[in-house]
C-alpha positions, 0 to 999 in steps of 0.5 A, a space after each residue: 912823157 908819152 905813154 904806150 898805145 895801150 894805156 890811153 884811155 885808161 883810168 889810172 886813179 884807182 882807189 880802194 873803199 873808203 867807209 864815209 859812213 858806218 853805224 855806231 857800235 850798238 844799234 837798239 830799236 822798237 819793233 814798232 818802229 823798225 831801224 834803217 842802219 847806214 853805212 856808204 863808201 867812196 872809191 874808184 870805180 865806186 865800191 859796192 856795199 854789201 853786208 856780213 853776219 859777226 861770223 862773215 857770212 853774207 846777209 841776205 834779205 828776207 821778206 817782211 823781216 830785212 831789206 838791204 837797200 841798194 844805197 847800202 842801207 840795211 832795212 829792219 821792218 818793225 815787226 809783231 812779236 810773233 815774228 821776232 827772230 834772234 838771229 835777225 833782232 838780236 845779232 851782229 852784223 859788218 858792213 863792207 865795200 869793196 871795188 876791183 881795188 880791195 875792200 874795207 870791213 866796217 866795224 862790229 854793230 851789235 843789233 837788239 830789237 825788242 818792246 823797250 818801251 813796255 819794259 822801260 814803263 815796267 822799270 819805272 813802275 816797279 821802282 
């Protein structure tokens, strides 16, 4: 079969995102310790992983709070809790990838950060 002049050379095995990788539903961590959240995806050409807040908006990093990793890993830095924002630590959050085929929305990760292990001991004390 011969193809017109015009189609050589294309790439004609394009393919929309694939989520290989997203984060479990419910993400809690320390502020001593921080957490890195994964999510990753195939494609061609290959997607880019981007982040969205539980109301679509895009999350953007902010300096000594949240990075998002150019391997569409998104970054907390533990923190003091003097630096604690609720609608950083406490938050939902999407992954998504997209190509010049389309985009794929990951699942809903609800994001809690917090001294767990102080109120873990003070559990356990006042028992």
């Amino acid at each position: 079969m011969a193809f017109p002049a015009f189609c050589r050379g294309v790439v004609l095995d394009s393919q929309g995102p694939v989520l290989i990788s997203e984060p479990r539903s419910s993400i809690e961590f320390s502020n001593d310790t921080g957490a890195m959240v994964h999510c990753s995806a195939n494609g061609s050409p290959p997607p880019r992983v981007d982040w969205l807040m539980g109301d679509g908006s895009p999350v953007l990093p902010i300096p000594n709070i949240r990075e998002m990793l150019v391997n569409g890993s998104m970054y907390f830095l533990p923190f003091g809790a003097e630096n604690y924002r609720h609608d950083v630590h406490s938050a939902v959050y999407r992954c998504q990838a997209s190509n010049s085929v389309g985009r794929v929305l990951g699942r809903e990760v609800s994001v809690k950060a917090g001294k767990f292990i102080e109120y873990l001991v003070f559990m356990i004390i006042s028992v």
